[in-house]
C-alpha positions as CSV (number, residue, x, y, z in Angstrom):
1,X,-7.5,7.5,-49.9
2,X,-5.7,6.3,-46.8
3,X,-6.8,7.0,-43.4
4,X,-5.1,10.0,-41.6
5,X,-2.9,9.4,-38.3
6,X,-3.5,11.5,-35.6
7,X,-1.3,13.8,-34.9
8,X,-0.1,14.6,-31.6
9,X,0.8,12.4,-28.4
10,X,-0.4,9.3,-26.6
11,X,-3.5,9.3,-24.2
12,X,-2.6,10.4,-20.6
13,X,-3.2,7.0,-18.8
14,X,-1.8,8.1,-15.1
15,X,1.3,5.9,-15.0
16,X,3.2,8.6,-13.6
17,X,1.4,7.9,-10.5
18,X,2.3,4.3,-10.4
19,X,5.4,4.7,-8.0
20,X,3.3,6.8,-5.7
21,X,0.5,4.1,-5.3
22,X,3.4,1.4,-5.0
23,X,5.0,3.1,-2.5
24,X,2.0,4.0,-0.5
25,X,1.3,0.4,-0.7
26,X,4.5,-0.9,1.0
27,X,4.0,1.5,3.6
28,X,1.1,0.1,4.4
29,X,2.4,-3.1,4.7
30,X,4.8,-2.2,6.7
31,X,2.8,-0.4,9.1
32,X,0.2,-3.2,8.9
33,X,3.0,-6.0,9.9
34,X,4.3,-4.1,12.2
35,X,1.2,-3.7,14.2
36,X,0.8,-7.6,13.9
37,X,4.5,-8.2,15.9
38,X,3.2,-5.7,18.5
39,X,0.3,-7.7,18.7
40,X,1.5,-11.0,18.7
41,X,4.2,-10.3,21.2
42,X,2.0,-8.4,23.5
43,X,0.0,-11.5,24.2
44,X,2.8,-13.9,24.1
45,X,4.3,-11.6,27.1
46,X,0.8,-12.2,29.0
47,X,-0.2,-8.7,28.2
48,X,-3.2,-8.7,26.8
49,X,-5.0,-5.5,28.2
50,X,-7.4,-7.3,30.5
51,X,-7.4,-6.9,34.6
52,X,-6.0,-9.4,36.2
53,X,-8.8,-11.0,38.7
């Protein structure tokens, strides 16, 4: 007697989510590097938040 295959489909594994989570990953690069030019040219302009004394 041979073993039966299932029948039906494949496991859901959540692939469809995939270009979601890579999107919402550049984004946050994005936002990430972006608040690391603001930073970086704040302080190179002599702006750095502190009183001047």
């Amino acid at each position: 007697m041979s073993p039966k295959t299932p029948a039906g489909s494949f496991a859901h594994t959540g692939t469809d989510a995939t270009p979601w989570l890579l999107g919402s990953a550049g984004a946050l690069l994005a936002v990430g590097g972006g608040a690391i030019c603001l930073v970086r040219r704040r302080k190179v302009n002599g702006d750095d938040g502190q009183p001047e004394s």
